[in-house]
C-alpha positions in Angstrom: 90.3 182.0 190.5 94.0 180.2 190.5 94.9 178.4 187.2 95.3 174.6 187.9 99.3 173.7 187.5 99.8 171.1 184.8 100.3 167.9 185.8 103.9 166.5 184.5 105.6 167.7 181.5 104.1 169.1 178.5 105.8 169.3 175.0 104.9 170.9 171.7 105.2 168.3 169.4 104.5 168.0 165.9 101.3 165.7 165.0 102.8 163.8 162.6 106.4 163.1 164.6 104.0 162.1 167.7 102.2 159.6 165.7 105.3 158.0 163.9 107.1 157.8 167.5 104.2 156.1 168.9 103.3 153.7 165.8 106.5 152.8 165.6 106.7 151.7 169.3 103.1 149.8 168.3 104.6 147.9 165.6 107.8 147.1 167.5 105.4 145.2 170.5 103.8 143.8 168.0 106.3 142.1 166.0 108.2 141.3 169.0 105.9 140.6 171.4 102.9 139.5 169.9 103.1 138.0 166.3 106.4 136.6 165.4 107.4 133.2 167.0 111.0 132.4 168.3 113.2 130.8 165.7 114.8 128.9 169.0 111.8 127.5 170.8 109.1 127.9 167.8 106.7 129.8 170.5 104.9 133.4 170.7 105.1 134.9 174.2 101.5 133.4 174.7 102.3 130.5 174.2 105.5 130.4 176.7 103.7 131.7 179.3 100.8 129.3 179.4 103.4 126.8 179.3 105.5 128.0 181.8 102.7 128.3 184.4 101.2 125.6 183.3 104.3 123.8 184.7 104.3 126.2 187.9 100.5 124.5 188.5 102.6 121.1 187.8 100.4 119.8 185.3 102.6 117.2 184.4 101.1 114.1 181.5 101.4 112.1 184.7 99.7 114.3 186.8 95.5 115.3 187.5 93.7 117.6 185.2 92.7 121.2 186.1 90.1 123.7 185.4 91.1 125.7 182.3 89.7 128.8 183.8 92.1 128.0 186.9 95.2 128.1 184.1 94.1 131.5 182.2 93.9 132.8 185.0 97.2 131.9 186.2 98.5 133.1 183.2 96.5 136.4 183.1 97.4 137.1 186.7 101.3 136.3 186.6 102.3 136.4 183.5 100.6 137.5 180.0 97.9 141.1 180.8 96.0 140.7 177.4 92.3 139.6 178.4 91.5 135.8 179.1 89.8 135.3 175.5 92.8 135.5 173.5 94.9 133.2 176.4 91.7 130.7 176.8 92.0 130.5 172.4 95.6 129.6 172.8 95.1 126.6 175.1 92.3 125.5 173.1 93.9 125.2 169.8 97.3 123.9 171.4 94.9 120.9 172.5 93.5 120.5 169.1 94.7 117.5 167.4 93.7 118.7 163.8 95.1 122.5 164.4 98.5 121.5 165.7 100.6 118.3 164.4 102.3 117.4 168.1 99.4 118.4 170.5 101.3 121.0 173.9 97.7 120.5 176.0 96.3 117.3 176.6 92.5 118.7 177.0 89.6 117.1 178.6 86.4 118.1 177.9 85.0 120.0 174.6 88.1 121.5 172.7 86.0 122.4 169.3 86.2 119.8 165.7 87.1 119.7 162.3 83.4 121.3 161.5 84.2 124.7 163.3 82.2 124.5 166.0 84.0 126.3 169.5 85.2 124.6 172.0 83.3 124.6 176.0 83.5 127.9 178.0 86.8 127.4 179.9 84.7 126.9 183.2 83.8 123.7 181.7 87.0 122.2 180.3 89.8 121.0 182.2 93.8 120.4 181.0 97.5 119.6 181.3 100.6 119.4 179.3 101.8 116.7 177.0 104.9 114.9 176.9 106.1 117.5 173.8 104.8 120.4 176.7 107.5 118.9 178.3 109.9 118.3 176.2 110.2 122.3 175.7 110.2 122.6 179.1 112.8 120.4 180.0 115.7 121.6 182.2 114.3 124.8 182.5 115.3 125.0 186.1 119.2 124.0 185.5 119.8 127.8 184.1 119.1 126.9 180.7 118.0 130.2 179.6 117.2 133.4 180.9 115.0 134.7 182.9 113.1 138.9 182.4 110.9 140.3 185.4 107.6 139.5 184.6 105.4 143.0 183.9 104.5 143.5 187.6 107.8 142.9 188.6 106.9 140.5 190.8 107.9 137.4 189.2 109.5 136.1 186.7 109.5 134.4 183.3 111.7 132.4 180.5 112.9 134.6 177.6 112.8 131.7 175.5 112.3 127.9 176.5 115.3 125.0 176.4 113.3 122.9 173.9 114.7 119.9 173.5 112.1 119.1 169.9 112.5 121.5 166.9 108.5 123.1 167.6 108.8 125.2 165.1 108.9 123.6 162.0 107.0 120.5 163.8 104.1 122.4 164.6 104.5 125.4 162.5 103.1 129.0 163.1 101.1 131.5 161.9 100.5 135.4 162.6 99.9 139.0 161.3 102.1 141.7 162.6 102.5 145.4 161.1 104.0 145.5 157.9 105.0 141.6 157.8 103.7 138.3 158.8 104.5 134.7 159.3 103.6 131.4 157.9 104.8 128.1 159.1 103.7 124.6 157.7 103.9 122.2 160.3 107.0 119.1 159.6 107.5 115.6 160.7 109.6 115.6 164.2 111.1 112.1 162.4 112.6 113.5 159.4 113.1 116.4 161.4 115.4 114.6 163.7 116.9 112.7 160.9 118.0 116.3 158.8 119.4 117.9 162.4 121.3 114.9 162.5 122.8 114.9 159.4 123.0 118.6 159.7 125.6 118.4 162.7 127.8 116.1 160.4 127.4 118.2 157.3 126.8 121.4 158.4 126.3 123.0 154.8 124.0 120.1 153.5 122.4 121.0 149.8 118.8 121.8 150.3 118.1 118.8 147.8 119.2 116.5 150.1 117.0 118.0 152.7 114.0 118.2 150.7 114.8 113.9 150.5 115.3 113.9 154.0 112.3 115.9 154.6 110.3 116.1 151.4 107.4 119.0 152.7 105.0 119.6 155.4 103.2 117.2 157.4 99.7 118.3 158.5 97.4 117.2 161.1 94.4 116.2 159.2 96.8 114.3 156.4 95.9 115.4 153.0 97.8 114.5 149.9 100.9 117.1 148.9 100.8 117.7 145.2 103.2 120.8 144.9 106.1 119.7 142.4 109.2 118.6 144.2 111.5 121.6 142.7 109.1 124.0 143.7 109.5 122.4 147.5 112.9 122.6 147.0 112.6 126.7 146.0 110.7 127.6 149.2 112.7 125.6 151.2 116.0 127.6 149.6 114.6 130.8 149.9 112.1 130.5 153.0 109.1 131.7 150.9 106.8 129.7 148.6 103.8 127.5 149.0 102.3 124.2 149.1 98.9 122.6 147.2 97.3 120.5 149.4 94.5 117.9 148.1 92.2 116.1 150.5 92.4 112.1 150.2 89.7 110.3 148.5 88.7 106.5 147.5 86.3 105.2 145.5 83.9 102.8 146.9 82.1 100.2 144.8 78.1 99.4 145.1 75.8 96.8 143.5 74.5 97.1 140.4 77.8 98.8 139.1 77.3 102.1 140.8 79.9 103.5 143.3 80.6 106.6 145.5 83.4 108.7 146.5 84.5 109.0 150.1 86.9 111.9 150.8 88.6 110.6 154.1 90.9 113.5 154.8 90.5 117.2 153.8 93.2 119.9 153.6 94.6 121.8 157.2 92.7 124.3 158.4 89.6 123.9 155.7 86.2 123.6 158.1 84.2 120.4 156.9 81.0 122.3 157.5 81.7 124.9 155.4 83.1 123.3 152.9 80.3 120.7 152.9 77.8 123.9 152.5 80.0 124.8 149.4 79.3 121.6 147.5 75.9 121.9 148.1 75.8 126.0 146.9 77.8 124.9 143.8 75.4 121.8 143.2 72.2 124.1 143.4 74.2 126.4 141.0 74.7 123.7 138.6 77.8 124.2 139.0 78.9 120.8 139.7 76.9 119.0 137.0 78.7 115.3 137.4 77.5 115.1 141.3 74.1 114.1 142.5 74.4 114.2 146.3 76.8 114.7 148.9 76.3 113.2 152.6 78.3 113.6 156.1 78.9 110.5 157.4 81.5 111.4 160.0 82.0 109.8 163.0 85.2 110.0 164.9 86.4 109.2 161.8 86.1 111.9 158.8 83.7 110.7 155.9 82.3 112.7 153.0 80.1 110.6 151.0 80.0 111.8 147.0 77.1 110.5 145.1 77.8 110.8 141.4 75.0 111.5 138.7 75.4 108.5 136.9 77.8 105.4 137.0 79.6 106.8 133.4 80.9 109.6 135.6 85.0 109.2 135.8 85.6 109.7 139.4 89.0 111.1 139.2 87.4 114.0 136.5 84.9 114.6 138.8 87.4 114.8 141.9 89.3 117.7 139.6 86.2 119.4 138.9 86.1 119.6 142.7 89.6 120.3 143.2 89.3 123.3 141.0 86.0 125.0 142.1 86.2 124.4 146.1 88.8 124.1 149.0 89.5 120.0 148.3 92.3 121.8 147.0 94.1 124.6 149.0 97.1 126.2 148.8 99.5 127.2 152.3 101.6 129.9 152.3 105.3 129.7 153.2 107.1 132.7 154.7 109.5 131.9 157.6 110.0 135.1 159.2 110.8 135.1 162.8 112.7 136.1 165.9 115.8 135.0 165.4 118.3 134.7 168.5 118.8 138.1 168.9 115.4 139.1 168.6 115.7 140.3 165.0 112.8 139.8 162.8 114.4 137.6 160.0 112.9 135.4 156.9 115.0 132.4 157.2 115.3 129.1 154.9 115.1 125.9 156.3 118.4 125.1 156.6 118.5 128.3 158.6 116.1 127.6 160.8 117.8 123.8 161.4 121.3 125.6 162.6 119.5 128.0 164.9 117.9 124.9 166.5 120.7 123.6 166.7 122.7 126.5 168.3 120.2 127.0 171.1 120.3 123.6 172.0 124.1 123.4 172.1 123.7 126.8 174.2 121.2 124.9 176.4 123.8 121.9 176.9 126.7 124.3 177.9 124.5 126.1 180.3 122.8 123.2 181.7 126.8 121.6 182.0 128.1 124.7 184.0 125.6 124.4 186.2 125.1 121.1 186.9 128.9 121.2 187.5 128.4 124.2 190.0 126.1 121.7 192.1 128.3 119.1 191.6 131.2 121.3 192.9 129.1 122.7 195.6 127.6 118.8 196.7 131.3 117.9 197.1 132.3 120.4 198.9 129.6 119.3 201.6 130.7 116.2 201.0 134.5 117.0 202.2 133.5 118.5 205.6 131.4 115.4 206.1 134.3 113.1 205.4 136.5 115.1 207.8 134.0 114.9 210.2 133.9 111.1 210.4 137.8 111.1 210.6 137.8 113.4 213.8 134.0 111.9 215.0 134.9 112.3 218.6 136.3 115.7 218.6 133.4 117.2 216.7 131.3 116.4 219.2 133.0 117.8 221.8 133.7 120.9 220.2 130.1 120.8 219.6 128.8 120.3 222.8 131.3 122.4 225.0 132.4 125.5 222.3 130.0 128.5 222.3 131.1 129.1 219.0 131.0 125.7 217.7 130.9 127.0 213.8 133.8 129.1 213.9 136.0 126.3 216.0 135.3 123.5 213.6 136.6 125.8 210.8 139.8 126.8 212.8 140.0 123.1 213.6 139.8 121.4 210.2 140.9 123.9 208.7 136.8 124.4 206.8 134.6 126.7 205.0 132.0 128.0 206.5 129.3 125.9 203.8 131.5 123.0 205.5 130.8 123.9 208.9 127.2 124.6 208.6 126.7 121.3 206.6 128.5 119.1 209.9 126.4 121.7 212.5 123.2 120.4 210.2 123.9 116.9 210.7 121.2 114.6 211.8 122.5 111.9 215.1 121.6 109.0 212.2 123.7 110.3 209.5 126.4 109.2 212.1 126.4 105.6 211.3 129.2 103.7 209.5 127.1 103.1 206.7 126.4 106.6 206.2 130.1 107.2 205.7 130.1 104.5 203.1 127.6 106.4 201.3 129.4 109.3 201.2 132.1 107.6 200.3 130.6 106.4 197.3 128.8 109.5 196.6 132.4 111.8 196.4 133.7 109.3 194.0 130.8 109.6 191.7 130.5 113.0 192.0 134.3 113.5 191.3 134.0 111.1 187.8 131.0 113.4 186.9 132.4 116.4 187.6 135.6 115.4 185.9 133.8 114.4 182.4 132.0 117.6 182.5 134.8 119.7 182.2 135.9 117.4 179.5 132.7 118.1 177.9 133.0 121.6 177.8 136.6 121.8 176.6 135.8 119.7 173.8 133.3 120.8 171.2 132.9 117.3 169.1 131.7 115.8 172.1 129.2 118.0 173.1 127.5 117.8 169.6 127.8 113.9 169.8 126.0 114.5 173.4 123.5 116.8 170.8 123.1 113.9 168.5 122.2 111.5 171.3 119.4 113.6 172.5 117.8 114.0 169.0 118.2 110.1 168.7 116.1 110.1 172.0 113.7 112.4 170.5 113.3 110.7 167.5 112.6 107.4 169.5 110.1 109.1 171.3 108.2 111.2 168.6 109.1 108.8 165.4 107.0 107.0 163.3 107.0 104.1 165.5 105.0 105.6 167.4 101.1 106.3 166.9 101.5 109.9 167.1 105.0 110.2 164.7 103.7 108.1 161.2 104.0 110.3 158.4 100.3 111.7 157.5 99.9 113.8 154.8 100.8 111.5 151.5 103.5 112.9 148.8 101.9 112.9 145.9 102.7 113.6 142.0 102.2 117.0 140.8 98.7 117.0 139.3 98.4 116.9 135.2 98.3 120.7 133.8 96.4 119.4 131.2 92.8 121.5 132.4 89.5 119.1 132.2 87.3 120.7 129.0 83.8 122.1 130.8 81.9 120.0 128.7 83.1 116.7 130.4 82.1 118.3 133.1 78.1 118.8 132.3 76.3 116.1 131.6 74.7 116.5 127.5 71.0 117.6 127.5 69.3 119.1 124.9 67.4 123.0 125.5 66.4 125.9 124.5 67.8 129.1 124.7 65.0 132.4 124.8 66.4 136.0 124.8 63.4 138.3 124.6 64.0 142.2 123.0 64.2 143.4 126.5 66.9 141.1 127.0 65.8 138.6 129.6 67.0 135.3 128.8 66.1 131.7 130.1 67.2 128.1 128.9 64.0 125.7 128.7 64.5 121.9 129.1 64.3 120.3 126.0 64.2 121.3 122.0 60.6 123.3 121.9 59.2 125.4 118.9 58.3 128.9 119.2 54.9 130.9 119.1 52.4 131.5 121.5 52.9 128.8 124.1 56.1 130.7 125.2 55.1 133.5 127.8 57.1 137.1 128.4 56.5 140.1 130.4 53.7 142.6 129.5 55.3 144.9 126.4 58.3 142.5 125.9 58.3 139.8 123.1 60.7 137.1 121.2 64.0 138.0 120.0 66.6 135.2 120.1 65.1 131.5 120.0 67.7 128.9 119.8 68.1 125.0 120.3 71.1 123.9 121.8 72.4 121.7 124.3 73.8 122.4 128.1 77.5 121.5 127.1 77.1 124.9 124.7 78.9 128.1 124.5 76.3 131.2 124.0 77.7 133.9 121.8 76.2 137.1 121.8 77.6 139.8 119.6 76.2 143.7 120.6 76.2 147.0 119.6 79.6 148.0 121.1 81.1 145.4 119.1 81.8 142.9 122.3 81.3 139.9 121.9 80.4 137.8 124.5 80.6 134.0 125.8 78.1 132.4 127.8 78.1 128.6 129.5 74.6 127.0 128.6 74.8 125.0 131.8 75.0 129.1 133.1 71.5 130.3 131.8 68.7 130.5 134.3 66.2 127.9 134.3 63.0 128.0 131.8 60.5 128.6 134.6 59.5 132.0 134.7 60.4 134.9 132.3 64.3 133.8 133.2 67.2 137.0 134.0 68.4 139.6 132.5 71.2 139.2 130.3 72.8 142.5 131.3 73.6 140.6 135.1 75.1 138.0 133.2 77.7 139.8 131.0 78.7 143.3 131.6 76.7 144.7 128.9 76.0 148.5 129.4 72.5 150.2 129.6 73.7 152.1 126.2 74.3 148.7 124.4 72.0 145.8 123.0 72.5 142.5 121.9 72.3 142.3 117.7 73.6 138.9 117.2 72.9 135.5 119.6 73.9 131.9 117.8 75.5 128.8 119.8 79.4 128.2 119.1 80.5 125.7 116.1 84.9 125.4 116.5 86.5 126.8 112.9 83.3 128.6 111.9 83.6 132.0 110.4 81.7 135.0 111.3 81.1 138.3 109.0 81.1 141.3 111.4 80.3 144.9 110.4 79.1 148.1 111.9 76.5 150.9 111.0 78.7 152.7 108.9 79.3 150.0 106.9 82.8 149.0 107.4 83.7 145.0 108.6 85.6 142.3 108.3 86.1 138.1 108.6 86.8 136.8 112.0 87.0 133.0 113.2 84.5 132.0 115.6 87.4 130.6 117.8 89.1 133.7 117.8 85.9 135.6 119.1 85.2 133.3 122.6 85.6 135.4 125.8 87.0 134.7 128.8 85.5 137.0 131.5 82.1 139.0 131.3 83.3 141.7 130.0 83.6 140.1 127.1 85.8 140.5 124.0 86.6 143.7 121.9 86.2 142.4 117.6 85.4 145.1 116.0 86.6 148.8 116.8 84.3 151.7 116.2 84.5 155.3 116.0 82.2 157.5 118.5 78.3 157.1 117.4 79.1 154.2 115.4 77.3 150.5 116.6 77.8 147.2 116.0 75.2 146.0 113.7 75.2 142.5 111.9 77.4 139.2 112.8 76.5 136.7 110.3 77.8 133.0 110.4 79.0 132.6 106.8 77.7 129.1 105.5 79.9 126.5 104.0 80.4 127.1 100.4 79.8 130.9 100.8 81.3 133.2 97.7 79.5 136.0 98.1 78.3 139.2 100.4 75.6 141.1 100.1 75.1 144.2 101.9 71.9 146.5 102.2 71.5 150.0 103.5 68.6 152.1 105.0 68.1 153.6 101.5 67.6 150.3 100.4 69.9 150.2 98.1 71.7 146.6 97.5 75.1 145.6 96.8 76.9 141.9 96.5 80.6 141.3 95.9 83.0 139.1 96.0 83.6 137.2 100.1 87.5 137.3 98.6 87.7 141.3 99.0 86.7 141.0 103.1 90.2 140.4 104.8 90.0 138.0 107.8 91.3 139.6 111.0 91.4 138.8 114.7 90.3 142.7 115.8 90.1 146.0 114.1 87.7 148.2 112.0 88.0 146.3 108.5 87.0 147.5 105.4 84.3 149.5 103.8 81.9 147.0 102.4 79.3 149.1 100.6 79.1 153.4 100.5 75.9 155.2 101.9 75.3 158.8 100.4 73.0 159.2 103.6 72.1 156.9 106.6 74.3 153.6 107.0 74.4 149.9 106.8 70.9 148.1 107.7 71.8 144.3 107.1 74.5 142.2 105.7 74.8 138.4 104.7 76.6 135.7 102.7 75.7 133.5 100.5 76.4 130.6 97.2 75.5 133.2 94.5 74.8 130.3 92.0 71.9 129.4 95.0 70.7 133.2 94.7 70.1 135.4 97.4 67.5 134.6 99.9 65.6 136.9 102.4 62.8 136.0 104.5 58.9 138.0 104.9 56.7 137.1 107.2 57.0 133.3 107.5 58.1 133.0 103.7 61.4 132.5 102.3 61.9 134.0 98.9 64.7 133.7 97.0 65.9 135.9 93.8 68.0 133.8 91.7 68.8 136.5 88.6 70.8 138.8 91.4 73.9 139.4 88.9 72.6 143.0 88.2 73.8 143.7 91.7 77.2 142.3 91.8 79.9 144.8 91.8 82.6 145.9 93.5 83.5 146.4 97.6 82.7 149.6 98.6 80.4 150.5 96.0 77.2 152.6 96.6 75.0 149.8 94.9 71.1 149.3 93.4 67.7 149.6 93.9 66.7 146.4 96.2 64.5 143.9 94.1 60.8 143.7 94.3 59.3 142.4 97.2 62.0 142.8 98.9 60.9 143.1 103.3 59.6 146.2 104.0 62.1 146.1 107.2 65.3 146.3 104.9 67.0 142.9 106.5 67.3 140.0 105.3 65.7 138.3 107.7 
């Protein structure tokens, strides 16, 4: 049996140079065809080409609508082989009002909302371009740029588009590419035109004076800017940065002295449903403690209503509360890196990206003057043979009627080209009036002025960017805030205070109580409630921690690993039930449990010491955590545990320290050193086992331990006093049999 021949040419190839070759041609589509806009025209080749046919379909503002699946298909067809999804997705959000600032698609039909919900099936919706479609379009078809086979070959396509508007930083852009991406805060086509203006009489313009011309983004759905102005002015400088972006709220009086807050514009590109459903998870949380309700009222209008809990609530403290816990605020990235002229992926600052407007569109006028002066130049050439026609009527007509070759005798004759001679052949009998000649007649002379202030125009340089100027002034009087479309709509607003709202104005006061059992599940119980039998817990599992406190609380929980831990009260699962476990609330390991539970007092002093009986003073305030996984106090060698954490009591002299052998010892609170973190000092010496309790105490109050439900106290307890780090005495009779104080 033959061997089948190979079909083309095979190459041994190393795997990883075959990949690399290949990615890198990946990438390079990507970034160049795909993902990074042009720094001329502001588009991705998408959105050219739905343009472009768009205008092929003449879909004109002043024209009929059309089936958008009659467009994307256009598009697929001629122009842009990627799949009709991703083209249909394009149009859509070109027509969206709140996605893009100056609207390319005027859409009929459903084109999605603000909530997130997707637009119609394309079958269904119907389009055509705007007058800023058109605007980008505009003298396309005067050679205004070039023109690259489209991927059949079988047509063609604009490399870039004459764009008489700066789309780019009016509409902005967005995309991922491989290994860099793009984002593009949409501007102000006013203050826009106003800095392009100002830029083509002071070419190198300070970027502060264009952050007053234009002083940050201008989004769709409005919003207030809070990002500080020299921050503005840094991402502007170096095309990178960001901008915070707050949604736009009033407060709305009711009878009785209550009121409500209406947010009336949210930040770009933030879905109201979802954010709407975020309010509502953080209120269910108890997150949100100052809010009672929130309500959709939207109509065509947005309108989230805010109830708050009570009419004491400051509105603009529970605003930041919101601001900080859910997308009211947002934050959009700047990072200007596109195509630039030459097709070189580039991150560009604004003044940057101003000049390369600017440069195309003085391209644009230069190409659109050479050949509008090659039609003018060819028109009056047409024009000529006519007028010499009309000198010598008579014999053109007889040449016409009796030559065989009449062409090639009216150019011997007249001494014409051959565009001459074909014009007079083409001649209709009516154009032979004496009217008609005074038409020409007046149509060579205006020709002739034109043609003679183009050239003008492209020999002098200052005059062609005064022409420039004018057409921005026409843009500006088209697209500026005189119009309904051009007023300014995201508010410039001051930077917001860095001062940061304390939690507890946040949570509204209420008195509970805090249960931890041994096992560790914990629960917070409306209300201050004694202990005892009423409280129920899980079969085998009793009482450990029972505290009162209230929901503007901290919780700290000292444990075995010498971590010490800060919990929210308003945090603790409700008293219904046998609660959760601690452990999902901090990250407290299976290996460790919780010695020490007592609600935070400000300038309080704790006494901290471990099994092996060394410790040490630390302020309460210097103990609060931060995170879950809490905060490291006291540092212990391997098989050592955290064991006591005492608040010491105003007017506290003393310590006293017991040890499994039951052997007692009290000292001076002067020889403890007060640290922040460490392993302290040995507070009493254990021949065997270690430290089983530790307190503080007044000695002239004597020292007090509690049995059962009794407190007794031992006032003669001098026989114990010594020194730190002593090995101490006998404990005094009756002392618990548990060897704690309490």
């Amino acid at each position: 049996m033959s061997k089948i021949a190979p079909i083309g040419e095979i190459r041994d190839t190393r795997l990883a140079d075959a990949l690399g070759e290949r990615y890198l041609s990946y990438a390079l589509s990507t970034i160049m065809s795909r993902s990074l806009p042009d720094v001329r025209d502001g588009l991705k080749p998408v959105h050219r080409r739905l343009l472009y046919a768009m205008r092929q379909l003449k879909l004109d503002p002043s024209s009929g609508f059309k089936k958008c699946a009659r467009v994307v298909g256009d598009v697929m067809g001629k122009y842009h082989p990627h799949g009709d999804v991703a083209i249909y997705d394009t149009l859509v959000r070109l027509a969206q009002d709140f996605s893009v600032r100056y609207p390319l698609i005027d859409g009929q039909g459903n084109f999605g909302n603000v909530d997130g919900d997707n637009a119609a099936a394309m079958r269904y919706t119907e389009s055509r371009m705007t007058t800023a479609a058109t605007a980008l379009l505009e003298g396309i078809d005067e050679d205004a740029v070039d023109f690259r086979e489209t991927y059949d070959g079988e047509d063609s396509e604009p490399v870039v588009l004459p764009a008489s508007i700066p789309n780019l930083l009016a509409n902005g852009s967005a995309g991922i590419a491989v290994g860099m991406a793009t984002s593009i805060a949409p501007h102000n086509i006013d203050e826009l035109a106003t800095a392009l203006a100002h830029m083509i009489k002071f070419p190198n313009v300070t970027f502060d004076k264009l952050t007053d011309i234009i002083p940050g983004p201008d989004f769709p759905t409005g919003g207030e800017l809070v990002e500080p102005r020299e921050a503005i002015v840094e991402a502007y400088r170096t095309g990178r940065g960001g901008f915070r972006l707050r949604a736009r709220w009033k407060k709305e009086k009711l009878s009785h002295g209550l009121f409500q807050i209406v947010v009336t514009e949210i930040p770009y590109q933030v879905q109201k449903s979802r954010l709407i459903e975020k309010i509502a998870e953080l209120m269910n949380l108890r997150k949100l403690p100052m809010l009672a309700d929130i309500r959709d009222e939207s109509t065509d209008e947005l309108r989230i209503v805010l109830e708050p809990k009570n009419r004491t609530v400051e509105p603009e403290m529970l605003m930041e509360h919101l601001f900080r816990q859910t997308d009211m605020e947002t934050r959009f990235g700047l990072n200007m890196n596109v195509l630039d002229a030459q097709g070189v992926p580039r991150v560009l600052n604004l003044r940057e990206v101003l000049q390369a407007f600017l440069d195309h569109r003085h391209d644009v006028l230069v190409r659109r003057s050479k050949f509008r002066l090659g039609k003018i130049e060819h028109r009056l050439e047409i024009l000529g043979g006519f007028l010499a026609a009309f000198l010598n009527l008579d014999e053109v007509i007889r040449i016409i009627r009796e030559e065989d070759d009449a062409k090639a005798e009216l150019i011997r004759a007249f001494d014409l080209s051959e565009v001459q001679a074909e014009a007079i052949l083409n001649m209709r009998l009516r154009q032979l009036r004496k009217l008609e000649e005074i038409e020409i007649q007046k149509e060579n002379l205006k020709l002739s002025t034109e043609k003679k202030e183009i050239k003008s125009l492209l020999k002098d340089e200052k005059a062609r960017w005064k022409v420039i100027a004018g057409e921005i002034a026409e843009i500006k009087k088209q697209f500026g805030v005189k119009t309904d479309i051009g007023k300014r709509r995201t508010v410039i607003g001051a930077p917001p205070s860095a001062v940061i709202v304390p939690l507890e104005a946040m949570i509204e006061r209420e008195p509970i109580t805090v249960v931890c059992s041994a096992k560790g599940w914990i629960r917070a119980i409306k209300g201050h409630v004694d202990g005892g039998g009423e409280l129920k817990y899980k079969e085998g599992d009793t009482e450990k921690f029972f505290l009162h406190a209230q929901t503007t609380d901290k919780l700290l929980v000292f444990a075995t690993n010498g971590r010490f831990y800060t919990i929210g009260c308003d945090k603790l699962p409700g008293g219904r039930g046998h609660g959760e476990p601690l452990r999902l609330m901090i990250d407290l390991g299976n290996e460790d449990d919780p010695v020490a539970m007592f609600i935070h007092a400000p300038d309080r002093r704790l006494l901290v010491v471990s099994d092996a009986g060394r410790g040490f003073i630390v302020g309460e305030n210097d103990v609060i955590a931060q995170t879950k996984n809490g905060k490291l106090v006291l540092n212990l060698s391997p098989g050592e545990e955290g064991t006591v954490a005492a608040i010491i009591e105003e007017g506290a002299d003393h310590v006293a320290t017991v040890g499994q052998n039951r052997k007692l010892l009290v000292f001076p609170i002067d020889e403890l050193p007060e640290m922040t973190r460490g392993r302290g000092n040995i507070l009493q010496r254990f021949a065997k086992g270690g430290l089983a309790d530790a307190k503080t105490f007044k000695l002239t109050d004597g020292l007090s331990w509690k049995t059962g439900e009794r407190t007794r106290t031992e006032p003669e307890i001098r026989n114990w006093v010594g020194k730190r780090a002593q090995a101490g005495l006998k404990v005094p009779r009756g002392f618990p049999s548990t060897g704690r104080f309490s």
